[in-house]
C-alpha positions as CSV (number, residue, x, y, z in Angstrom):
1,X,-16.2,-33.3,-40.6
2,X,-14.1,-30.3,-40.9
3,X,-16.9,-28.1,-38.9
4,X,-17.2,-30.5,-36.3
5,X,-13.4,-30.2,-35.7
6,X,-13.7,-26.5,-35.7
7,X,-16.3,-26.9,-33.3
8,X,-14.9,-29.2,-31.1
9,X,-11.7,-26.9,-30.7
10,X,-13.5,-23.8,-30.2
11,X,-15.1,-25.5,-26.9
12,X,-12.3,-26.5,-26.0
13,X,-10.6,-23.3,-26.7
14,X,-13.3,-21.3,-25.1
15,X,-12.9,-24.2,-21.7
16,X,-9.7,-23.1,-21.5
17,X,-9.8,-19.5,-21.8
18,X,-12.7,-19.6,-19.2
19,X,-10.5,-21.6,-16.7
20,X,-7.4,-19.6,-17.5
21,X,-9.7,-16.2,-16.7
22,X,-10.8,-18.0,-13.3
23,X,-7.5,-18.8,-12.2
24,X,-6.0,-15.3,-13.0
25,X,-9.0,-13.1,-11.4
26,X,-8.9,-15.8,-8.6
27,X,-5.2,-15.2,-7.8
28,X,-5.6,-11.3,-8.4
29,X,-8.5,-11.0,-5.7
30,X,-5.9,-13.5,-3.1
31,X,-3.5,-11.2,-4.1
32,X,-5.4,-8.0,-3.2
33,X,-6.7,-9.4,0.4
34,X,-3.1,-9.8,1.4
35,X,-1.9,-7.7,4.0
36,X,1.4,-5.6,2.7
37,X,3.8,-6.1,5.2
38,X,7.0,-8.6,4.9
39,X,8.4,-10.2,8.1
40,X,12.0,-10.9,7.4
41,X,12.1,-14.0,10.0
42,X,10.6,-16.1,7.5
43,X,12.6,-15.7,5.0
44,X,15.6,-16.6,7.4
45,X,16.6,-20.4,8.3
46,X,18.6,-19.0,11.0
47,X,18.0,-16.5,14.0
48,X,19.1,-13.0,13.3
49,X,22.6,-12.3,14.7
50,X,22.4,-8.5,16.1
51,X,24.9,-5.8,15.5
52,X,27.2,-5.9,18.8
53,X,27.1,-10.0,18.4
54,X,28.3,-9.6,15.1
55,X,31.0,-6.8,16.3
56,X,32.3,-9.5,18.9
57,X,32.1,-12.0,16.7
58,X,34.3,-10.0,14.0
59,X,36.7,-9.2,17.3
60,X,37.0,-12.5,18.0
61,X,39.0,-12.9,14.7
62,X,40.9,-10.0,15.5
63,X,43.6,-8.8,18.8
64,X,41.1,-7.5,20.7
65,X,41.5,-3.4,21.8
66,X,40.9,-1.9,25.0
67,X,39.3,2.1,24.7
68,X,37.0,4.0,26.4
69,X,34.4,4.3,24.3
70,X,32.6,6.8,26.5
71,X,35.1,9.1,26.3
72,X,36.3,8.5,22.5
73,X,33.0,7.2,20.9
74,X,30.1,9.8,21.9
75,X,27.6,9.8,21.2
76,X,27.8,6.5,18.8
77,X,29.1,3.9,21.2
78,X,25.9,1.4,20.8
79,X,24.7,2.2,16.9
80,X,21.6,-0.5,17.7
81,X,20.3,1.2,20.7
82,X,18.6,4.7,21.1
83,X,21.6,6.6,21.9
84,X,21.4,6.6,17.8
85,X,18.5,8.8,17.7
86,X,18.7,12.3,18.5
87,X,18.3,14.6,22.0
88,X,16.5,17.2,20.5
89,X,13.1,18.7,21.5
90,X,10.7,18.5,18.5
91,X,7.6,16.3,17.3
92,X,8.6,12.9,18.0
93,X,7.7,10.8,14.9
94,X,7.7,6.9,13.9
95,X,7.7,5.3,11.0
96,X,5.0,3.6,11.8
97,X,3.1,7.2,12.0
98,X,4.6,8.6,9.0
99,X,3.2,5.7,7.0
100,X,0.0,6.7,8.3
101,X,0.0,9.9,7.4
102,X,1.4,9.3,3.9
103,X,-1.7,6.8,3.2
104,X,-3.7,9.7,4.0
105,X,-2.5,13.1,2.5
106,X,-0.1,11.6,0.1
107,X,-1.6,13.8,-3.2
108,X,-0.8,10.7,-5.6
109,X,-2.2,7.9,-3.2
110,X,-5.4,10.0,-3.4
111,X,-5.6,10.5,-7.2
112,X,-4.3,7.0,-7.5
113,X,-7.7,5.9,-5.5
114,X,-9.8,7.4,-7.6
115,X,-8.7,5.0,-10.6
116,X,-10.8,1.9,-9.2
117,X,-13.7,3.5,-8.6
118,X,-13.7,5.2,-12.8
119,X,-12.6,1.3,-13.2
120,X,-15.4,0.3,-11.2
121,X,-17.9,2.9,-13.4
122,X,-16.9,1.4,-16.4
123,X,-17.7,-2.0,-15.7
124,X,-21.4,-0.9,-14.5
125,X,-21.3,1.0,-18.4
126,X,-20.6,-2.5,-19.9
127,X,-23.2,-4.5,-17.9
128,X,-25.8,-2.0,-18.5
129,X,-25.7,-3.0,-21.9
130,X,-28.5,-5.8,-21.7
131,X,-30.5,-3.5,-19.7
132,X,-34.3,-3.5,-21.2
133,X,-35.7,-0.8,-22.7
134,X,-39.0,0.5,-22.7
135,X,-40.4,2.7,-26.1
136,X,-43.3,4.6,-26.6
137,X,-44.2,6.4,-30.0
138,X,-47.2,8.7,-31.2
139,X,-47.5,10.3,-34.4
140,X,-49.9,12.6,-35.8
141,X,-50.8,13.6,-39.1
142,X,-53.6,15.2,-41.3
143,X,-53.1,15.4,-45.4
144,X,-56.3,18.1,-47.1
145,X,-56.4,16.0,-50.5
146,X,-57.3,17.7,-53.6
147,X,-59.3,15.8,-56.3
148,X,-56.9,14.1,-58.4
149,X,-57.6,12.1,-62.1
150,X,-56.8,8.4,-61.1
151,X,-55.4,5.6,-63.2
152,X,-57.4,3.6,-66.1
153,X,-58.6,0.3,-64.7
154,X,-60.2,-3.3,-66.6
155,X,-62.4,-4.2,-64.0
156,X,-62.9,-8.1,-62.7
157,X,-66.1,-9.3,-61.1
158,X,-68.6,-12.1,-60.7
159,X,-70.9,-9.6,-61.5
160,X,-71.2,-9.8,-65.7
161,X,-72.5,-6.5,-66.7
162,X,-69.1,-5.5,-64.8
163,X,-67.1,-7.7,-65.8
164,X,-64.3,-6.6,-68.5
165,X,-65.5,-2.9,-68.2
166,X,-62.9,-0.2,-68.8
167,X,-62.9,2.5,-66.0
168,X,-61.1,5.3,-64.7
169,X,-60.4,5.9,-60.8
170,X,-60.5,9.9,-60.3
171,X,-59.6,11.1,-56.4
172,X,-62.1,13.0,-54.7
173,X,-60.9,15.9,-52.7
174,X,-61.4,14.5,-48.7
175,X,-59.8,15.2,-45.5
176,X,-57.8,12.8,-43.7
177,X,-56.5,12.4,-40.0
178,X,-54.2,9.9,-38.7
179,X,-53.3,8.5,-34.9
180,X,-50.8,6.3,-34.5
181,X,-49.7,4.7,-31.2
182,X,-47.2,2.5,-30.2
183,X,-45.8,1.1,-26.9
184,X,-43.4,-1.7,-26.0
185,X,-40.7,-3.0,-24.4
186,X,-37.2,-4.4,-26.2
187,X,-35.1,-6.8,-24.5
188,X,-31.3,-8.0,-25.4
189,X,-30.2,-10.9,-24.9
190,X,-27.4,-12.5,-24.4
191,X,-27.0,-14.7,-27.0
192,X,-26.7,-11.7,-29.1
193,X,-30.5,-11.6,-30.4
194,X,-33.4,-9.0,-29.5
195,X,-36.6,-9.8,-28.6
196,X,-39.7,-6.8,-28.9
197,X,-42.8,-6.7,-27.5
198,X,-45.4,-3.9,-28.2
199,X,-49.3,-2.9,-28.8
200,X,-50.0,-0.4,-31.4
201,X,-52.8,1.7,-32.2
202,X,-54.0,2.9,-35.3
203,X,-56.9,5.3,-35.9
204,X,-57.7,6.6,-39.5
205,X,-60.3,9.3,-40.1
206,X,-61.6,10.1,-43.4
207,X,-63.9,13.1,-43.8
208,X,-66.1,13.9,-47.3
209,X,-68.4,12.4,-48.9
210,X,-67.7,8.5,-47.9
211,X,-66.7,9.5,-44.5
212,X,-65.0,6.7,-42.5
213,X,-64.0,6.6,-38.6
214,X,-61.7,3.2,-38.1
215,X,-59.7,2.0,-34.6
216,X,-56.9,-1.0,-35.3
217,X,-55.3,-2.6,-32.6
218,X,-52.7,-5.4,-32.4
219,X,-50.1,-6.9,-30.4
220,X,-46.9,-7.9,-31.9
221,X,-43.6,-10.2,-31.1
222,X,-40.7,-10.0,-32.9
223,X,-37.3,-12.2,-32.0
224,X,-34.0,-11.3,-34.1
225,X,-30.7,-13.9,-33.6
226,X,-27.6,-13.6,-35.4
227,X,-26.3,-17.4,-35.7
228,X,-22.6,-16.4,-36.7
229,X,-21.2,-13.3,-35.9
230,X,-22.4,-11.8,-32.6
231,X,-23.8,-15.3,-31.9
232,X,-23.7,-16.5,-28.3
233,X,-23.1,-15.8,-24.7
234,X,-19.3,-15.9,-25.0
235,X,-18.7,-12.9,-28.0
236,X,-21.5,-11.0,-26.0
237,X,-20.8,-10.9,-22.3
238,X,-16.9,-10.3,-23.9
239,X,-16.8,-6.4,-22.9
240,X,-18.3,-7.2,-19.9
241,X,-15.2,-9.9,-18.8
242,X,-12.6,-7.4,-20.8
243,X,-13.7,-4.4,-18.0
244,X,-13.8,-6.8,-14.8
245,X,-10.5,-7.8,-15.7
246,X,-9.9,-3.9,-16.2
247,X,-11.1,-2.8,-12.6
248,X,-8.7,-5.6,-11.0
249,X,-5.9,-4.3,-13.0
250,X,-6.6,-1.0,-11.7
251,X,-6.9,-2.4,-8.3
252,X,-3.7,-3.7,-8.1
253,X,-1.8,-0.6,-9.6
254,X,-3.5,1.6,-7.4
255,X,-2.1,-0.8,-4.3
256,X,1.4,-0.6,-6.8
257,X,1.2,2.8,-6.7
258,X,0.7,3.0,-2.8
259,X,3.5,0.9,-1.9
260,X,5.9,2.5,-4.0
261,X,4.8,5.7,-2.4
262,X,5.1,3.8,1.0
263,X,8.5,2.8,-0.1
264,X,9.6,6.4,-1.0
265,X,8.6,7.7,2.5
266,X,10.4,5.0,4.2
267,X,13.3,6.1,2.1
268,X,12.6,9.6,2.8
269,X,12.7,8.5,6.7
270,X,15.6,6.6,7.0
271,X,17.4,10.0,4.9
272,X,16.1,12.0,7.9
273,X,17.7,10.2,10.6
274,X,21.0,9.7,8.4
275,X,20.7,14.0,8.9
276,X,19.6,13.7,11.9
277,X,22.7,11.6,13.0
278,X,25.2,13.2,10.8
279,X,24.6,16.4,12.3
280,X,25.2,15.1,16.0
281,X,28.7,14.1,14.6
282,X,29.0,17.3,13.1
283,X,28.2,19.2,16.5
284,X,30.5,16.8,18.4
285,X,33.5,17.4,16.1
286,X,33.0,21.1,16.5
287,X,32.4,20.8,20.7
288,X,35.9,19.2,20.1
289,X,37.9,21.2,17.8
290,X,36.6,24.2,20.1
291,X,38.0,22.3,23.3
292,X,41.4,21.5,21.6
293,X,40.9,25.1,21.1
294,X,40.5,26.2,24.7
295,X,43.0,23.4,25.6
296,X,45.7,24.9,23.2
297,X,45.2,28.5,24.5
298,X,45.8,27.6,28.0
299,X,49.1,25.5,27.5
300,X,50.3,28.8,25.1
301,X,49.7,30.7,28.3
302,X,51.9,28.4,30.0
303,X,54.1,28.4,28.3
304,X,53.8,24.5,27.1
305,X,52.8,24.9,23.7
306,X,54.0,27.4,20.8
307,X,51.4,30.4,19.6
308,X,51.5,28.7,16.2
309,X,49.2,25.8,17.9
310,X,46.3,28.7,18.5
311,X,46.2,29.1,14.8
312,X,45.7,25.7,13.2
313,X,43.4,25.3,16.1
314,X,41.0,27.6,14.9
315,X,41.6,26.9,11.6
316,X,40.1,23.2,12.4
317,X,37.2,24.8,14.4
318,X,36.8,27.3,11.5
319,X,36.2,23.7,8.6
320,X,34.4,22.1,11.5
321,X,31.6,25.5,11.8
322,X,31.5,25.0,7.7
323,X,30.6,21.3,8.1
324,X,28.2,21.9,10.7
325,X,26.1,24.5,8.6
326,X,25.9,21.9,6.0
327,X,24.9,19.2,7.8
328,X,22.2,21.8,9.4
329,X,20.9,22.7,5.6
330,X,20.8,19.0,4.9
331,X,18.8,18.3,7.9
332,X,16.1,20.9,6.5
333,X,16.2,19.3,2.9
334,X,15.9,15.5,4.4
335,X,12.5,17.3,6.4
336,X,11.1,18.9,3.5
337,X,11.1,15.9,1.7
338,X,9.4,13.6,3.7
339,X,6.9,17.0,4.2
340,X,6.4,17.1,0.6
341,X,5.9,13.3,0.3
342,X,3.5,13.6,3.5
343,X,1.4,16.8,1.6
344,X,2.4,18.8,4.7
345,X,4.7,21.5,3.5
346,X,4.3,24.5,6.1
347,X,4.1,28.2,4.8
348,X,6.9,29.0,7.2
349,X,10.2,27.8,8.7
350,X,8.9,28.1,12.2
351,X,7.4,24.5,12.4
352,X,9.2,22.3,15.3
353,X,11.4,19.9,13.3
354,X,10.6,16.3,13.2
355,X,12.4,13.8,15.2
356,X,12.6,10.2,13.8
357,X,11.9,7.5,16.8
358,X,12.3,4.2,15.1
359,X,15.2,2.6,16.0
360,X,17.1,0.8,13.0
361,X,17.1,-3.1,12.2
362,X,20.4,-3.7,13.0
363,X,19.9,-7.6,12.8
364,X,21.5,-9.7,10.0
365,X,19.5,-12.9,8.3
366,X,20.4,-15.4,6.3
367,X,17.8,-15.2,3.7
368,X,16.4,-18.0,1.6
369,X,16.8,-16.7,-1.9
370,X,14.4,-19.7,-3.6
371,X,11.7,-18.9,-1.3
372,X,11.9,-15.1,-1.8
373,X,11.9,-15.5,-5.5
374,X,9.1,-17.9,-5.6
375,X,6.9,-15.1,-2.9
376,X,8.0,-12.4,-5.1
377,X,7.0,-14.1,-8.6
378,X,3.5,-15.1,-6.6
379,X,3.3,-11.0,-5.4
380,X,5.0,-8.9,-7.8
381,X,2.1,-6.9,-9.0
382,X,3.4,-6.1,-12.6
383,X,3.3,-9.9,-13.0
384,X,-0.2,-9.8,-11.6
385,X,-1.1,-7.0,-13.8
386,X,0.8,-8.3,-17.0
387,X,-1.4,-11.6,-16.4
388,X,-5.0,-9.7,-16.4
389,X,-4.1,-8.1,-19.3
390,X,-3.1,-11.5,-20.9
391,X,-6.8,-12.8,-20.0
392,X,-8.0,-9.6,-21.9
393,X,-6.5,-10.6,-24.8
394,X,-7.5,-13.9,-25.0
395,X,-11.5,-12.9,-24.6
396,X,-10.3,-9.7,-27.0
397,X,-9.3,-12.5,-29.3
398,X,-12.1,-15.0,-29.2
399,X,-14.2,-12.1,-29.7
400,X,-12.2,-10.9,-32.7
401,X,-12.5,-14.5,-33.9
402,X,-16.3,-14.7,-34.0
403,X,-16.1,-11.3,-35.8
404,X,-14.8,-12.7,-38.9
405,X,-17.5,-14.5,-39.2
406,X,-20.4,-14.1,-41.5
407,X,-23.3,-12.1,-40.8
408,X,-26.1,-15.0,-40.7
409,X,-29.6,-13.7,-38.8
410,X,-32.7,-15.1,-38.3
411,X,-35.9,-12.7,-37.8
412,X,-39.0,-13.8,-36.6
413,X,-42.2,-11.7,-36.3
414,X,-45.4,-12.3,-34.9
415,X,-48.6,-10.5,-34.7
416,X,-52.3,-11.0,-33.4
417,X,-54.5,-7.9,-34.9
418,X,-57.9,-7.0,-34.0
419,X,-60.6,-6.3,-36.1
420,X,-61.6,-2.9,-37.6
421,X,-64.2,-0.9,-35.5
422,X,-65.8,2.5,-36.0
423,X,-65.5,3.5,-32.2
424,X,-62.6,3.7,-29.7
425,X,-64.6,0.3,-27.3
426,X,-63.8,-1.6,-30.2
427,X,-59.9,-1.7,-29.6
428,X,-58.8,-5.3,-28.7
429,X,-61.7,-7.1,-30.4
430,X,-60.4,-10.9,-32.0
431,X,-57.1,-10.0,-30.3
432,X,-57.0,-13.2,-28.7
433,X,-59.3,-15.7,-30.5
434,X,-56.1,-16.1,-33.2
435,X,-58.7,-14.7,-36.5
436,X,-56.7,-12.3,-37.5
437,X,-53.2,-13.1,-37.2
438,X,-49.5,-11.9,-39.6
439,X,-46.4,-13.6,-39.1
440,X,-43.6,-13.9,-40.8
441,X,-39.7,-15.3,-40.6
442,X,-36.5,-14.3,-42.5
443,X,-33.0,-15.2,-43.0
444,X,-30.3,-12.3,-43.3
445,X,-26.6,-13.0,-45.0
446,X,-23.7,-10.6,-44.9
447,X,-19.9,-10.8,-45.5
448,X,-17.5,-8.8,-47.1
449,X,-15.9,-10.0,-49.9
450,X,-12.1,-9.6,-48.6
451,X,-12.8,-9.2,-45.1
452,X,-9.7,-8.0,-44.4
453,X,-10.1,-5.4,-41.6
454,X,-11.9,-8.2,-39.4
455,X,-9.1,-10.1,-39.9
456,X,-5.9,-7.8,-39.7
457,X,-7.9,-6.6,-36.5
458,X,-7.9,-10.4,-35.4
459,X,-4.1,-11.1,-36.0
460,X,-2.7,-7.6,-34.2
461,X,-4.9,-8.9,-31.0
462,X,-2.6,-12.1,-31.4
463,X,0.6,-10.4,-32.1
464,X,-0.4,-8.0,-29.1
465,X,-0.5,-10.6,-27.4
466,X,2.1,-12.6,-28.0
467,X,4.3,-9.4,-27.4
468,X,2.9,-9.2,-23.8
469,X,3.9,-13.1,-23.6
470,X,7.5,-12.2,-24.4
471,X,7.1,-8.9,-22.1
472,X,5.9,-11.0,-18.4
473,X,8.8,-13.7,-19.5
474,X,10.9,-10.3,-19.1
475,X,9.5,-9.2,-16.3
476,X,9.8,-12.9,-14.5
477,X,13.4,-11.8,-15.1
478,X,13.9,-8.5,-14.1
479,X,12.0,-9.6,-11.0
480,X,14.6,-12.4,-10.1
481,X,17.6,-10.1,-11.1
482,X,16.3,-7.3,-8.8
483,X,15.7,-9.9,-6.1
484,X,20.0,-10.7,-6.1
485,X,20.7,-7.6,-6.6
486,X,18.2,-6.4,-3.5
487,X,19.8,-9.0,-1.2
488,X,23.9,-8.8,-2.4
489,X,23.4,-5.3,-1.1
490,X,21.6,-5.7,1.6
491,X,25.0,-8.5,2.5
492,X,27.3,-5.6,1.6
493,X,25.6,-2.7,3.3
494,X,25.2,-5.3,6.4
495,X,29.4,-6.2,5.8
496,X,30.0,-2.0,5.1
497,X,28.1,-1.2,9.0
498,X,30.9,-3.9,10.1
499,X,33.4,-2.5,8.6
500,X,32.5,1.3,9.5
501,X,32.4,-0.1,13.4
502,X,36.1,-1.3,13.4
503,X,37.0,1.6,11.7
504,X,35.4,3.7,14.4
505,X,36.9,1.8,17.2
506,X,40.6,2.3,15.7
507,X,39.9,5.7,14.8
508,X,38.9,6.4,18.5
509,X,42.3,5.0,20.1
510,X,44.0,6.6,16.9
511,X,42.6,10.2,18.2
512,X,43.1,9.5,21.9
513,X,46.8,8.6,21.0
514,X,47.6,11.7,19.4
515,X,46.4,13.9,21.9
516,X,47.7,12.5,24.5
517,X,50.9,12.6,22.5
518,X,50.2,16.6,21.6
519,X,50.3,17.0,25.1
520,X,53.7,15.6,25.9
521,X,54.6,17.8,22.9
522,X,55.4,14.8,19.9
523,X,52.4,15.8,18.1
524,X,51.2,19.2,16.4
525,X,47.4,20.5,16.7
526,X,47.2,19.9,12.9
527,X,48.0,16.0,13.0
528,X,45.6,16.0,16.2
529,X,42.4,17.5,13.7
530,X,43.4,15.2,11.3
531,X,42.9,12.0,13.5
532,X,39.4,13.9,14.8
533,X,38.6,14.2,11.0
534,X,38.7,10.2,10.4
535,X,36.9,9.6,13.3
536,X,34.0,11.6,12.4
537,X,34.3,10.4,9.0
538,X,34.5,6.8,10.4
539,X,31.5,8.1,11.9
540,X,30.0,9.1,9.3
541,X,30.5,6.3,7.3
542,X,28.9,4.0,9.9
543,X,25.5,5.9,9.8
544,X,25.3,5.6,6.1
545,X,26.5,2.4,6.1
546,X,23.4,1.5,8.5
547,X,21.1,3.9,7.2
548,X,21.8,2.3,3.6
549,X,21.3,-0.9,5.2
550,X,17.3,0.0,5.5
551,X,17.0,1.4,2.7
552,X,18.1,-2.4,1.7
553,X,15.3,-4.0,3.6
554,X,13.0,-1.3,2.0
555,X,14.3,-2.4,-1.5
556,X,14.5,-6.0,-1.1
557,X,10.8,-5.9,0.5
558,X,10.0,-3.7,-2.4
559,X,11.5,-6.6,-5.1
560,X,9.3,-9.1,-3.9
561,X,6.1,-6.9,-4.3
562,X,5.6,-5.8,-0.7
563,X,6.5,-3.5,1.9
564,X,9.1,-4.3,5.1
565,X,7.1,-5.0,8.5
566,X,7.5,-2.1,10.3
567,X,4.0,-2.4,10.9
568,X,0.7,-3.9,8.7
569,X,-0.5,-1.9,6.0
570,X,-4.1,-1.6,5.3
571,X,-5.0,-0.2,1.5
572,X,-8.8,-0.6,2.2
């Protein structure tokens, strides 16, 4: 009663193992024909609200202010239109193409791609290992004999005067030859057995004085099953199932890998157009320290304004030239690195810089939290991966299961042999008429006496995993934690770009204020700079404040196992 329990669960472990397996590889391969690219409208129950709505919106909750922001605000009057991107001559570049280019010459993408197919090599090693195998052998051998004195024998015969006789056997000194052949085929199965075919050929050749010239032939069968240990389909084909499971694992990290390189160079993007902007504010608060320069001289030559004025004039132009160098140098870094991430690091500096042409999102959504933590659980590869690896250690368990078992084999052999004849034609004579026939079967027992290393390699594979259990119920929440976190600071960066514009807007009427009141002589040159320093750091903070606000799409995208839409990725 007992083994028919045991029986009965180990189908019905081995059902549901084989059914967890399915599900697992099933979702994996759904997962791998998606298309990486996440469209933020559907994870919105509400239309976007663009930047200037939300501005007005904002305003409407606040006096409004009358400015000119031609005059005040250049050249960041519109922050969602393309008066954002910079009016320089130099290779025009998307994000869209940058992508492209990554995908291709990115130098870990391509030794990330070369995983799936070692993956893919293994696997062929494992299910080469039923192959059939085909064996030939042919041995040769001669022994000169020397006379030798034989053993005393009591001879037993029908024939009386024989019968009861002492005699002594002496060896005669003779020649001998021997030929033998053998050919075949051995096939695994499996079940775990082996089963051999073959034909061999004997030829013994006795030369002296009782000369003898003999051909054998025969065909044999053997078949060899272990009933136990090894036993079945199941403990078998395990390798086989453990390295399929393998190359999908690597499949999906590779396509890890390559979206977190995707995400870097979207990073590395939106870092060049923050340069790219920063330095426009730069040049325009050093076009207008150098007018208030110009300005100042003039009304000291008339006499308006005291000499003193020319002084912290130029001082202001003299931070303003330090500022822009830096922004310059930054410029140059923020290329570099998307260059390096792109594998297209030129020898020299003389390469046209690279000019980003993708406008910013500037669009705020209302996302569904429950719906992007349910996508990101279903497309988080990690998960993905964690959950192969637990179907590997289930199969790595049954198998280590049927290993503590006894080592119980039955061997069967067969053969059909042909009579002895004096000349080669003879070979395959009574082969098939069943007269001369050996056969025999076998049963084989083995088990150590503690077995002890079977066993403590049994119960690691359980506490393996039950330690990768405990690992993807860790993951489940890191994932959901990263998800908040993703979208809180996507809210703040979105709140920060608000916040930065009304500061701007202030900072404008602020400036024009004071120089209109530096004219009529109530203000000095140095309180003038210092209103032109918070608007360009006003500025300043508004493209960060939007250029952080992508890289919070790009991370949020990233959480849920994916890359933004800019555009559809393929990874084939």
């Amino acid at each position: 009663m007992r083994w028919t329990c045991l029986a009965w669960l180990a189908v019905v472990g081995a059902f549901e193992t084989a059914h967890a397996n399915e599900v697992t590889d099933s979702r994996a391969k759904q997962r791998l024909e998606k298309s990486e690219g996440r469209v933020l409208d559907s994870y919105s129950p509400t239309p976007g609200v663009p930047l200037h709505d939300a501005v007005n919106q904002q305003q409407q909750r606040k006096p409004a202010v009358s400015i000119d922001l031609k005059s005040a605000l250049k050249p960041f009057d519109s922050p969602e239109s393309d008066s954002m991107l910079p009016l320089t001559n130099g290779a025009q570049v998307s994000i869209a193409d940058i992508r492209q280019r990554a995908l291709q010459n990115n130098l870990q993408i391509k030794v990330a791609k070369m995983d799936p197919e070692l993956a893919r090599q293994s696997l062929r090693e494992e299910q080469a290992k039923f192959d059939q195998v085909i064996f030939a052998y042919a041995k040769y051998a001669e022994k000169d004999l020397p006379a030798m004195s034989g053993d005393k024998v009591i001879l037993k015969s029908d024939n009386p005067a024989l019968d009861g006789e002492l005699a002594k056997l002496n060896l005669d000194q003779q020649n001998k030859q021997y030929w033998d052949i053998e050919a075949g085929v051995k096939v695994p199965l499996r079940t775990g057995g082996t089963v051999t075919l073959s034909a061999p050929l004997e030829n013994r050749q006795s030369l002296g004085k009782f000369a003898s010239d003999q051909y054998r032939s025969a065909l044999r069968f053997s078949f060899s099953q272990p009933l136990l240990r090894n036993a079945g389909q199941q403990a078998n084909e395990a390798s086989i199932r453990v390295a399929e499971l393998d190359r999908d694992g690597v499949q999906l990290r590779t396509r890890l890998q390559t979206i977190r390189i995707v995400t870097m160079v979207d990073k590395a993007y939106w870092e060049l157009y923050e340069a790219w902007a920063a330095l426009d504010v730069r040049k325009n608060q050093f076009e207008y320290a150098s007018q208030n320069l110009a300005m100042v001289k003039r009304r000291v030559q008339e006499g308006l304004t005291a000499a003193v004025e020319i002084n912290r004039a130029g001082i202001g132009v003299a931070d303003r030239m330090e500022a822009l160098i830096v922004a310059e140098t930054n410029l140059k870094l923020a290329q570099r690195q998307l260059q390096f991430l792109l594998n297209d690091l030129p020898d020299d500096q003389s390469q046209s810089p690279w000019v980003p042409t993708t406008v910013p999102s500037l669009v705020k959504f209302e996302f569904d939290r429950a719906h992007l933590i349910r996508d990101a659980l279903d497309s988080r590869i990690e998960l993905l991966d964690q959950e192969l690896k637990l179907s590997a250690d289930l199969i790595q368990i049954d198998y280590l299961q049927n290993q503590t078992l006894p080592l119980f084999t039955l061997d069967y052999q067969y053969g059909a042999l042909s009579g002895s004849g004096g000349r080669f034609g003879d070979i395959g004579q009574d082969l098939f008429d069943g007269r001369y026939r050996d056969w025999s079967i076998g049963l084989k027992f083995e088990m150590p006496v503690s077995n002890e290393a079977r066993k403590a390699k049994l119960d690691r594979a359980v506490a393996q995993r039950m330690q990768r259990l405990t690992t993807k119920t860790l993951q489940t929440l890191t994932v959901k934690r990263e998800i908040h976190d993703a979208l809180d600071k996507v809210d703040q960066d979105w709140q920060r770009i608000i916040a930065a514009r009304q500061q701007v807007l202030v900072a404008g009427i602020n400036y024009e204020a004071e120089l209109k009141q530096f004219n009529e002589g109530l203000r000095t040159m140095t309180e003038v700079l210092e209103t032109l320093t918070r608007l360009g750091e006003a500025q300043l903070k508004e493209i960060r404040a939007i250029s952080d606000y992508q890289v919070a799409l790009v991370d949020m995208a990233y959480a849920t196992g994916t890359v933004l839409g800019h555009g559809q990725i393929s990874l084939q």
